[in-house]
C-alpha positions as a Markdown table, in Angstrom:
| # | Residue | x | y | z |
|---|---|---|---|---|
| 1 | Unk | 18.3 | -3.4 | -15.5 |
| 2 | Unk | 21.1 | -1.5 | -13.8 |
| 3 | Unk | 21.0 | -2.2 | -9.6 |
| 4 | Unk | 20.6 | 0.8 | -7.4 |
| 5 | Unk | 23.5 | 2.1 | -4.4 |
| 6 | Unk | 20.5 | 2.3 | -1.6 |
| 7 | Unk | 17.2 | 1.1 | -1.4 |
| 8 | Unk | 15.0 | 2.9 | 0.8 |
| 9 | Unk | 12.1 | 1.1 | 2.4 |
| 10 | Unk | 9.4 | 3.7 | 3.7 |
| 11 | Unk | 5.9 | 2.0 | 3.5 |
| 12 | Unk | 4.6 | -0.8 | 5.6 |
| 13 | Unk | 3.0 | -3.3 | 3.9 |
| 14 | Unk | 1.0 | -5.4 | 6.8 |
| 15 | Unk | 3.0 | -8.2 | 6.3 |
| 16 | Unk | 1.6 | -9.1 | 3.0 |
| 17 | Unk | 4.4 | -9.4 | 0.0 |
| 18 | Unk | 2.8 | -9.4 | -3.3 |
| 19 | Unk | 4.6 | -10.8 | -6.4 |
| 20 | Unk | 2.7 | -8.1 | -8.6 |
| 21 | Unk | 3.4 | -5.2 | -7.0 |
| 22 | Unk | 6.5 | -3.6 | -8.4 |
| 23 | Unk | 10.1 | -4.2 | -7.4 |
| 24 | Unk | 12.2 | -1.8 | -5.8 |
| 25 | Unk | 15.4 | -3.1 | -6.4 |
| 26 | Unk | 17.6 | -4.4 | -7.4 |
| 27 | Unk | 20.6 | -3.3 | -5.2 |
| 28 | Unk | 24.0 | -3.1 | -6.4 |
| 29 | Unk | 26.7 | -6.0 | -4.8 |
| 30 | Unk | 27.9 | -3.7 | -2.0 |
| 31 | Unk | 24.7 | -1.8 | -1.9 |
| 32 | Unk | 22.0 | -0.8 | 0.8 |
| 33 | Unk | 18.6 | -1.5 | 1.8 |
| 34 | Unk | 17.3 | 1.2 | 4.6 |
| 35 | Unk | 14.2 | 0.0 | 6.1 |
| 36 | Unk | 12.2 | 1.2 | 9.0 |
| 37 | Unk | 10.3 | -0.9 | 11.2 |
| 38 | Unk | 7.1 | -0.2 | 13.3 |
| 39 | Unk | 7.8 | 0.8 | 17.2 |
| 40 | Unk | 8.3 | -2.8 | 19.0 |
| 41 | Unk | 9.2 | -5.0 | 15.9 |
């Protein structure tokens, strides 16, 4: 699997990381991962 430039992370998940749900990498060496956080994380 070839890695990606940018990973964008645009859903909130509760907290809860689940090893079944599907990955959204991986990210290149020198890549990015863009996340945004909930107001007052």
């Amino acid at each position: 699997m070839k890695g990606k430039e940018t990973i964008l992370v645009n859903e909130f998940i509760n907290g809860v990381l689940d090893p079944e749900d599907e990955m959204l990498g991986p990210v290149k060496d020198g890549g990015h991962i863009v996340a945004n956080t909930t107001p007052g994380c």
